[in-house]
N, CA and C of each residue as an Amber inpcrd file, in Angstrom:
protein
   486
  -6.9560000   3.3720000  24.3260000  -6.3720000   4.2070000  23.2850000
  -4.8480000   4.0430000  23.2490000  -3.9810000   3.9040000  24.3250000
  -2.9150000   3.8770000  24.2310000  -2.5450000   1.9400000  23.6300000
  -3.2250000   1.0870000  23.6540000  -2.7270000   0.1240000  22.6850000
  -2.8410000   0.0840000  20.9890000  -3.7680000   1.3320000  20.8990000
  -3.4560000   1.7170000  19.4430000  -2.2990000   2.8710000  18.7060000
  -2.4000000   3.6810000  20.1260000  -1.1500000   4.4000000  20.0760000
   0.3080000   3.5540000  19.7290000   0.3890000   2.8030000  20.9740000
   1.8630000   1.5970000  20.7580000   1.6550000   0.7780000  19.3280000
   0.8990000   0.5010000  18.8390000   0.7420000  -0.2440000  17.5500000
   0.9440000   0.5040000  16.4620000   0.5630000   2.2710000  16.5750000
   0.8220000   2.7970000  15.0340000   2.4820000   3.1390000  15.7120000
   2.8070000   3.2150000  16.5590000   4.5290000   3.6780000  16.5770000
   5.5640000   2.6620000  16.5580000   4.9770000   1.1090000  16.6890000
   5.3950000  -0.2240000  16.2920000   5.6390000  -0.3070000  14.9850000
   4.3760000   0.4620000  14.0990000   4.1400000   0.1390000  12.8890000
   4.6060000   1.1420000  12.1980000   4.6040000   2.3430000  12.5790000
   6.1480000   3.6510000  12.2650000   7.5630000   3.0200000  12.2320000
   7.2790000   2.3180000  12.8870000   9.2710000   2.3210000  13.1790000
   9.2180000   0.7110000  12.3930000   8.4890000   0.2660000  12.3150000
   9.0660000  -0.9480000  11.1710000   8.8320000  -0.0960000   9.8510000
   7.9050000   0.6350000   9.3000000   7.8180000   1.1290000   8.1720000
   9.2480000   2.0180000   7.6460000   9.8110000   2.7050000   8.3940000
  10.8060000   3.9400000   8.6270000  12.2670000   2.9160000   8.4560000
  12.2700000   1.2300000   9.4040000  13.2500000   0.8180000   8.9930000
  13.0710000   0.1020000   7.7200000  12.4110000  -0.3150000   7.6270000
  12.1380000  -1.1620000   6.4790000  12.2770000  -0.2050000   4.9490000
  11.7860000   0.8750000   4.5540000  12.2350000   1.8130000   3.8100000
  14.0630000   2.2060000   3.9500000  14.4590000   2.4880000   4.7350000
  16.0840000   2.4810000   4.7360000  16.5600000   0.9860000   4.3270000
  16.2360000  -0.0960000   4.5690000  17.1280000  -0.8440000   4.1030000
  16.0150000  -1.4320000   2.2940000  14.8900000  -1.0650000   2.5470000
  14.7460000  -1.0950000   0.5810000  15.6420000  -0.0720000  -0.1680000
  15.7940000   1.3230000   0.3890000  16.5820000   2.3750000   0.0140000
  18.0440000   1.9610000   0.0080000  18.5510000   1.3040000   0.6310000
  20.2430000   1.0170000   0.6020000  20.0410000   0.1550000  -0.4400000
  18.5920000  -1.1110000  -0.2720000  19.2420000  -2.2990000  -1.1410000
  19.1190000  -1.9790000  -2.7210000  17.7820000  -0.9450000  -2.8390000
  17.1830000  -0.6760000  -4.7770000  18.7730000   0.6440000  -4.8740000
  19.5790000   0.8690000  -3.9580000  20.9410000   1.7120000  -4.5440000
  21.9290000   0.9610000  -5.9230000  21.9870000  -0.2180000  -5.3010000
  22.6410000  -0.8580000  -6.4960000  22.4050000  -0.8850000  -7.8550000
  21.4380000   0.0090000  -8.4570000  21.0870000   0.2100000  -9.6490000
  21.6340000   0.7990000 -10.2650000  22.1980000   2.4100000  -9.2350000
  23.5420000   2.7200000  -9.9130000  24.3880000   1.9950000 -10.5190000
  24.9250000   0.7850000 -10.1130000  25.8520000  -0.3350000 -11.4510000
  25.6090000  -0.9970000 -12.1130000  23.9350000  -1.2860000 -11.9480000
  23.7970000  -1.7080000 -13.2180000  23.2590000  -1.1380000 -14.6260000
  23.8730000  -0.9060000 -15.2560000  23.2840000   0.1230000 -16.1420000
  22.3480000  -0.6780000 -17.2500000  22.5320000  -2.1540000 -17.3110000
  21.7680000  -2.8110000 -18.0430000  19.9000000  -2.4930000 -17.5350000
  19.8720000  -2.1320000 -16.2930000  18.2560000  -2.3230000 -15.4840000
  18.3180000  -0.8760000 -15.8700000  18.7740000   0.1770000 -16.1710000
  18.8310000   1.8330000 -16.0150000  17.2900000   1.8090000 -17.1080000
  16.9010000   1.0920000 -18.0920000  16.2290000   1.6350000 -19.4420000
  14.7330000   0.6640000 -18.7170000  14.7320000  -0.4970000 -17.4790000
  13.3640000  -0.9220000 -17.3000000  12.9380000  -0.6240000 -15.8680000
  14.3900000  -0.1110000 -15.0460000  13.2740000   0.4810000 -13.7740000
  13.8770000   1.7650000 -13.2180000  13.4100000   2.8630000 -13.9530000
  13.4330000   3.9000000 -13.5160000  12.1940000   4.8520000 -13.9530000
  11.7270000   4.7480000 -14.0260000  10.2110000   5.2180000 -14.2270000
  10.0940000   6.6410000 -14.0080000  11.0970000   6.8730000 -12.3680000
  10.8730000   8.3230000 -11.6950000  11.9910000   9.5830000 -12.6090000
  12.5980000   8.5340000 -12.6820000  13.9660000   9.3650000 -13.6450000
  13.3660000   9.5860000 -14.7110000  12.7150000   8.9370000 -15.4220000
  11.5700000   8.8910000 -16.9290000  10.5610000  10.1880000 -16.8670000
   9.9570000   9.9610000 -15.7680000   8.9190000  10.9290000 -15.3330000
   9.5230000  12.5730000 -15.5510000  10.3840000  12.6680000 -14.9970000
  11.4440000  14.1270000 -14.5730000  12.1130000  14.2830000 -16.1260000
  11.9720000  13.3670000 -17.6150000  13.4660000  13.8960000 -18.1570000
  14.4550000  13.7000000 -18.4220000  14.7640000  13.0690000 -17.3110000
  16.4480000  13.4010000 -16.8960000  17.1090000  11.5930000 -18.1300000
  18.1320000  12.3130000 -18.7880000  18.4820000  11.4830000 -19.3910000
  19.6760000  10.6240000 -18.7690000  20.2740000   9.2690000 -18.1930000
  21.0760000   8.7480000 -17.0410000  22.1160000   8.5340000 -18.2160000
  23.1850000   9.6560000 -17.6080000  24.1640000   8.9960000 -18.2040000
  25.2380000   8.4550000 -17.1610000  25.0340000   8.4820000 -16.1000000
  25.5980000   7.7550000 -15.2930000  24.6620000   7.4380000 -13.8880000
  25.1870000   6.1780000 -12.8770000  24.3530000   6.1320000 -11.9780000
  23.5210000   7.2800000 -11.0660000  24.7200000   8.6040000 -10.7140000
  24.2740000   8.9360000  -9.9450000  22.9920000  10.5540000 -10.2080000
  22.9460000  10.2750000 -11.7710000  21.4230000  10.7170000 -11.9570000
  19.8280000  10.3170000 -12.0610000  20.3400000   9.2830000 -11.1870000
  18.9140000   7.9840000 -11.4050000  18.3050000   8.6250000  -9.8300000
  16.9790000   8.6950000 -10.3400000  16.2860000   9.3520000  -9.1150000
  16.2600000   8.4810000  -7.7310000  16.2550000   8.7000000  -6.7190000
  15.9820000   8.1830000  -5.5170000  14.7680000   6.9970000  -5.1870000
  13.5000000   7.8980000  -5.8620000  12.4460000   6.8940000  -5.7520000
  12.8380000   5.4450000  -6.6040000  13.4440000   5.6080000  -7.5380000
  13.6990000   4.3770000  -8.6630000  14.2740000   3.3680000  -7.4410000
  15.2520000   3.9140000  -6.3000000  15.5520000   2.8630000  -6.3210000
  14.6470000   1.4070000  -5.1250000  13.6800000   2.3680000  -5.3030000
  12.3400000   1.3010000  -4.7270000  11.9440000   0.3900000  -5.5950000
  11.6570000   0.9710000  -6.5660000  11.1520000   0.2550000  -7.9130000
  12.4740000  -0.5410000  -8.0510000  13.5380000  -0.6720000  -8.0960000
  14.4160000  -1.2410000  -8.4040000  14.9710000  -2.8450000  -7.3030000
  14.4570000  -2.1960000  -5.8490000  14.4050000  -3.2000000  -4.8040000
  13.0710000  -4.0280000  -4.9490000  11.7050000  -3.1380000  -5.3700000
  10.9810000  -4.1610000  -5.5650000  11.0330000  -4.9880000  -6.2590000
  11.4820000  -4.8100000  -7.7830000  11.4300000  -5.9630000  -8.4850000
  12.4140000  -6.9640000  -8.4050000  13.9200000  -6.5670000  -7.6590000
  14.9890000  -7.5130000  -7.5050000  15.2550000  -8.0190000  -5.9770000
  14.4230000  -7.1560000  -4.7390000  14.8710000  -7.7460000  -3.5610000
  13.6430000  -7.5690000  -2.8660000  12.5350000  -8.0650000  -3.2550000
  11.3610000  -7.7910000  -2.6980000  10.6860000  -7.4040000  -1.1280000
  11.7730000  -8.0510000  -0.2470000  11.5840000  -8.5110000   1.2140000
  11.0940000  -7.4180000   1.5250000  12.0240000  -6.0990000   1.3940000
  11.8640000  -5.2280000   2.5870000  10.8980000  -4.2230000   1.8530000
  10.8730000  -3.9970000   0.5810000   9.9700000  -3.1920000  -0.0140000
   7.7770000  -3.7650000   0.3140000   8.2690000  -5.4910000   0.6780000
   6.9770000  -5.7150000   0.6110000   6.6140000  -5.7770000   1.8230000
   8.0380000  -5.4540000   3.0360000   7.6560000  -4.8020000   4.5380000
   6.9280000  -3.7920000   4.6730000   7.4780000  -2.8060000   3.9290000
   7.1570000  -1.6810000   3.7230000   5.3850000  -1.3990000   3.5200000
   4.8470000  -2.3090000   2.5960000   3.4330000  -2.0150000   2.0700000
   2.9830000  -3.0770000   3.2770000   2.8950000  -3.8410000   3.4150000
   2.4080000  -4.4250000   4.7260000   2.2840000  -3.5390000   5.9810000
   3.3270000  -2.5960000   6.5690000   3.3720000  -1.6240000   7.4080000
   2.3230000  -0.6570000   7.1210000   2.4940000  -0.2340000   6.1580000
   1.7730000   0.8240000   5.4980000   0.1200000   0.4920000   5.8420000
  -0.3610000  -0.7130000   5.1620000  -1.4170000  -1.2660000   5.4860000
  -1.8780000  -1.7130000   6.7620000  -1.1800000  -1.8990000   7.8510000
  -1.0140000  -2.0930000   8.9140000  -1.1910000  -0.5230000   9.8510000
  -1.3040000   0.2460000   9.5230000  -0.8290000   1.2830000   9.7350000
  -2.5600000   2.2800000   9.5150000  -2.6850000   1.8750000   8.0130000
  -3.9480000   2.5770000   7.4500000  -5.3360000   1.4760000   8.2430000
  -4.5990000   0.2820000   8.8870000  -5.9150000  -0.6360000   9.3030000
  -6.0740000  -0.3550000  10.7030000  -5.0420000   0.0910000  11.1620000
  -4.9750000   0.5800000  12.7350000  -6.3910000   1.8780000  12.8280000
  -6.0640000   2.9940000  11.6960000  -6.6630000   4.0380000  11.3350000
  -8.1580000   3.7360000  11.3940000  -8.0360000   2.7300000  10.3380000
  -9.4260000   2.3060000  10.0610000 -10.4600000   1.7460000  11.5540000
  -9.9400000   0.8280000  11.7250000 -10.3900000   0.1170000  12.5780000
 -10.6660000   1.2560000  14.1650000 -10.1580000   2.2230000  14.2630000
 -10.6630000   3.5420000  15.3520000 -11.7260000   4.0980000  14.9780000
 -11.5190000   4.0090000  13.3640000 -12.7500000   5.0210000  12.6270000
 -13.8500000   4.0010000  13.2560000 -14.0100000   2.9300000  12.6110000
 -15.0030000   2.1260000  13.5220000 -15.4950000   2.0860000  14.3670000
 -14.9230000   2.1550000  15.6480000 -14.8170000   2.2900000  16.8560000
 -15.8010000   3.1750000  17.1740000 -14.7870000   4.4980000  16.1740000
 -15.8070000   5.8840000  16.9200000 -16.7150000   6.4250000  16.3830000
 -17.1310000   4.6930000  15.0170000 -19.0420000   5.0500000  14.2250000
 -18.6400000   6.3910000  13.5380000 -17.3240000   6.7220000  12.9880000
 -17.6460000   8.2370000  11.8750000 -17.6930000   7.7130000  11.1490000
 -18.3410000   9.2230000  10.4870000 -19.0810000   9.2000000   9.4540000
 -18.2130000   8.6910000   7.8570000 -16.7280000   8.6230000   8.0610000
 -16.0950000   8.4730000   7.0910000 -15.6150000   7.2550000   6.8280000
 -15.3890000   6.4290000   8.0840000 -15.4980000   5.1070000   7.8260000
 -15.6440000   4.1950000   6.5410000 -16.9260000   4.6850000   5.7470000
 -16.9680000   3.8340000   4.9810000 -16.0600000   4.2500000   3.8360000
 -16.5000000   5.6580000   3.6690000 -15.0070000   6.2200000   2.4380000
 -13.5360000   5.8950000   2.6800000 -13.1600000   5.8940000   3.7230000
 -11.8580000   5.1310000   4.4000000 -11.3470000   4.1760000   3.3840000
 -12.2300000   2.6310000   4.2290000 -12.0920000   1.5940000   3.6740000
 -12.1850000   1.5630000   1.9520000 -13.2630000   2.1790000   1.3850000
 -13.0540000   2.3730000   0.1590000 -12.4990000   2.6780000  -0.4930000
 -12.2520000   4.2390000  -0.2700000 -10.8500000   4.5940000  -0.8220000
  -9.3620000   3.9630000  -0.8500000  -9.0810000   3.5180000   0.2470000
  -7.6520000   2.5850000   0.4460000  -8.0830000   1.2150000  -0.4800000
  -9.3340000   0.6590000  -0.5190000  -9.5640000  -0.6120000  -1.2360000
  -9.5390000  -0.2380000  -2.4980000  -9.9310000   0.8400000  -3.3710000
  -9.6120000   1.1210000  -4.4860000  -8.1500000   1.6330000  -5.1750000
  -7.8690000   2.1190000  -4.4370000  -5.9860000   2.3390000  -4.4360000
  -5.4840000   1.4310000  -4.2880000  -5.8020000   0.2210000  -3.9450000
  -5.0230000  -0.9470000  -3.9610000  -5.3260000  -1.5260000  -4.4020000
  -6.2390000  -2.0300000  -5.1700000  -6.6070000  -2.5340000  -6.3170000
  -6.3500000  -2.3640000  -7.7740000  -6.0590000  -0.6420000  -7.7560000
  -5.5670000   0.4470000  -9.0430000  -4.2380000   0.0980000  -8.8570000
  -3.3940000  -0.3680000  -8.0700000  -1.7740000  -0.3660000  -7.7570000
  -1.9310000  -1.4920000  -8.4030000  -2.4480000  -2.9330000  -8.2130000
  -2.7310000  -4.1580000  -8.4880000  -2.7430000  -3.9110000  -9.7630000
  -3.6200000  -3.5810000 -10.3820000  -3.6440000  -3.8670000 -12.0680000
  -2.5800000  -3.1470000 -12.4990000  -2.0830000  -1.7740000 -11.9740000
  -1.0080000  -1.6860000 -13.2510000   0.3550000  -2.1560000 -12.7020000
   0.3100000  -2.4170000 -11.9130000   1.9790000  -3.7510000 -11.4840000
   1.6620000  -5.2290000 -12.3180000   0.2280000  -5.7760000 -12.4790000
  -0.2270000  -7.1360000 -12.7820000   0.7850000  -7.7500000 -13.9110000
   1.1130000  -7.0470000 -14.4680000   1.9960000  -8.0950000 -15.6570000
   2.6910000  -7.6640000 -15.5830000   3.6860000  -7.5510000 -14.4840000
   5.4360000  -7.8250000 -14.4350000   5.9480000  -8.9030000 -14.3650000
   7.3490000  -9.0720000 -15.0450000   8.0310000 -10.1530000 -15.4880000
   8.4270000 -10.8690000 -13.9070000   8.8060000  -9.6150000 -12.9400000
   9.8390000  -9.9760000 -12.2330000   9.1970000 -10.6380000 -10.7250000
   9.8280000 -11.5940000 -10.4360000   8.8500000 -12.2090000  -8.7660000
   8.7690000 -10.7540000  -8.2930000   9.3370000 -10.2070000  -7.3830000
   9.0560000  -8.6850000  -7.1290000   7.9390000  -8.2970000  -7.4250000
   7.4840000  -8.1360000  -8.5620000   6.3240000  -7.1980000  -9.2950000
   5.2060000  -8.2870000  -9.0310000   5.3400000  -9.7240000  -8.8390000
   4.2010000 -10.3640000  -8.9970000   4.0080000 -10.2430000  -7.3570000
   4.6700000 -10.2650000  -6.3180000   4.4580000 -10.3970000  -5.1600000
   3.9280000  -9.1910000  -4.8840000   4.2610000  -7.9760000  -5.4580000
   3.2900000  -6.8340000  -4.9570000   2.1550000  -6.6000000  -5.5230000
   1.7270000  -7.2790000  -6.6890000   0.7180000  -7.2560000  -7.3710000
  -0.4630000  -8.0780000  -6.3770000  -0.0260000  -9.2420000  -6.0640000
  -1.2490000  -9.9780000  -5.2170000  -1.2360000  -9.7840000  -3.5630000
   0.2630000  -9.2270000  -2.9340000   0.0390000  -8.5050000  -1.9960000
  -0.7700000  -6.9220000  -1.8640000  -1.0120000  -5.9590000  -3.0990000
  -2.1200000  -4.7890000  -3.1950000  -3.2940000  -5.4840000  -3.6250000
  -3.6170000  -6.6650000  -4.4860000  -4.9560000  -7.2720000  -4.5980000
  -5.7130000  -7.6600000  -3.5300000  -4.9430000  -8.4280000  -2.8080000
  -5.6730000  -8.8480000  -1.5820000  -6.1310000  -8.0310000  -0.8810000
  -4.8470000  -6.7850000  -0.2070000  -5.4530000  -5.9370000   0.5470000
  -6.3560000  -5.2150000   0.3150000  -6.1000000  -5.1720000  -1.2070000
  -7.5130000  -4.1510000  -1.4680000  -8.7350000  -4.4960000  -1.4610000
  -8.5650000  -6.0220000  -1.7980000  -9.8660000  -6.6230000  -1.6650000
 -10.4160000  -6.8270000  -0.1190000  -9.6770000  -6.7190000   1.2640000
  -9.8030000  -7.2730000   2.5990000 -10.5670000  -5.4640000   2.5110000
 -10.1440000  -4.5530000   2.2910000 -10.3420000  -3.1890000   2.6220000
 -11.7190000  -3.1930000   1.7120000 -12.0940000  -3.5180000   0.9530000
 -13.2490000  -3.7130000   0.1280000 -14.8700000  -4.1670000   0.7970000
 -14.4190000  -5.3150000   1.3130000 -14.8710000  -6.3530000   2.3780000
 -15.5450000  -5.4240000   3.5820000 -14.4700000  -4.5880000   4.2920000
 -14.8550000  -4.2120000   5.3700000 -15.5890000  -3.2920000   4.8290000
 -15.6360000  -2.2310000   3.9300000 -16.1910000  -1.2830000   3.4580000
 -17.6520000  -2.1200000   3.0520000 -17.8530000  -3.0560000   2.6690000
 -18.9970000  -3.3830000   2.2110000 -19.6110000  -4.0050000   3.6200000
 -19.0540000  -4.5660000   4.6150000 -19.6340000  -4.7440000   6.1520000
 -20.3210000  -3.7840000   6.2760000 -19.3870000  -2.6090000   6.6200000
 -19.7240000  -1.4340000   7.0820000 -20.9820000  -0.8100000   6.2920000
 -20.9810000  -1.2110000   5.0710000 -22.5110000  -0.3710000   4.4650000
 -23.7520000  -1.1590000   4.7740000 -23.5650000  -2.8010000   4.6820000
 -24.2430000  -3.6150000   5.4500000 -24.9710000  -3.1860000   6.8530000
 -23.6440000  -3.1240000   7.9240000 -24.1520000  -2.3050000   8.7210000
 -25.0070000  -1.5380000   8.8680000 -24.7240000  -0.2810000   8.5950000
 -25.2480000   0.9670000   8.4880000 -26.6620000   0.8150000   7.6380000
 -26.7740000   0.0610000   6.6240000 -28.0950000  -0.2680000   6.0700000
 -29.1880000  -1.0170000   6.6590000 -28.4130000  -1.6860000   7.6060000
 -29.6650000  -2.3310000   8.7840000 -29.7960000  -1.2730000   9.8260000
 -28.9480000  -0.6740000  10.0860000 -29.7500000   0.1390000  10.9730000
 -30.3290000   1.0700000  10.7420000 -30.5430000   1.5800000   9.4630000
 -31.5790000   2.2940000   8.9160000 -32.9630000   2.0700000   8.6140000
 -32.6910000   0.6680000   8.5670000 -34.0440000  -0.0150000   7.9450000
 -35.1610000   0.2760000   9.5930000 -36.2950000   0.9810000   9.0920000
 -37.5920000   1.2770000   9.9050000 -38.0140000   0.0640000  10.1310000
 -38.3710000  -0.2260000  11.6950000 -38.4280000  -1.7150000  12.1600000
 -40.4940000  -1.1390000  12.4010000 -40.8500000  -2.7110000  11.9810000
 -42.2060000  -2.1870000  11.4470000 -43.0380000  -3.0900000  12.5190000
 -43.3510000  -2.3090000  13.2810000 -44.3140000  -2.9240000  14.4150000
 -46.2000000  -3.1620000  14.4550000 -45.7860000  -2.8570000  13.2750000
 -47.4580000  -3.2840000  13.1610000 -47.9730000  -4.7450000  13.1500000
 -48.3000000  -5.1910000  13.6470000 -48.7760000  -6.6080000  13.4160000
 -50.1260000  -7.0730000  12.6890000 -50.3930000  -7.7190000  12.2290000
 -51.8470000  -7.7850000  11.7260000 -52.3350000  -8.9560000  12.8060000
């Protein structure tokens, strides 16, 4: 137990840095005011009309690192996934019962992230588009093992012989 312990606090502390430096790098949006009208989505969401940088919401400036500095934002979802597979993979372990909703659920959320990122202009948007496809599809996979599984060992083993 404790090498899964050291792996989700490995995978904390890259997630935790990796978010501070997408957060410093999607800041620069404040100057550009030309990107203010295609990636702020969160500022959109709230209202808030930008008449200068420093009313552009916080979250934007993820959206703003993803599509222009991808690295650390696509640390970030890698961690994340890394993180939810650590999870997963105990659930396994310890045969609950939720296991299979697990994997499913995270494989469908990442698949739903996938299609509506799918037609962005920007490398950014395409790299997170087939980095949430895949995973969702690897999380898909195991979820369908796992029912595999569980469906053979249900199956009544039939000892009758003729």
């Amino acid at each position: 137990m404790f090498k899964y312990a050291l792996q989700l606090i490995v995978g904390t502390f890259t997630l935790v840095v990796s978010t501070i430096i997408a957060w410093y790098e999607g800041s620069t949006i404040t100057y550009n005011s030309l990107e203010w009208r295609y990636s702020t989505p969160f500022t959109k969401l709230f209202n808030i009309e930008i008449l200068n940088g420093s009313e552009i919401s916080q979250l934007d400036y993820f959206v703003y690192a993803a599509k222009f500095q991808p690295l650390f934002p696509a640390i970030m979802i890698l961690s994340i996934f890394y993180i939810l597979g650590i999870v997963g993979y105990c659930l396994i372990k310890c045969e609950s019962k939720w296991t299979l909703g697990f994997w499913g659920l995270i494989g469908s959320i990442m698949i739903l992230l996938s299609g509506i990122i799918f037609n962005s202009s920007t490398i950014g948007g395409m790299i997170f588009s087939w980095i949430t496809l895949v995973s969702g599809l690897i999380c898909l996979a195991v979820a369908a093992l796992i029912w595999l599984r569980n469906f053979k060992h249900r199956q009544p083993i039939n000892t009758n012989r003729v």
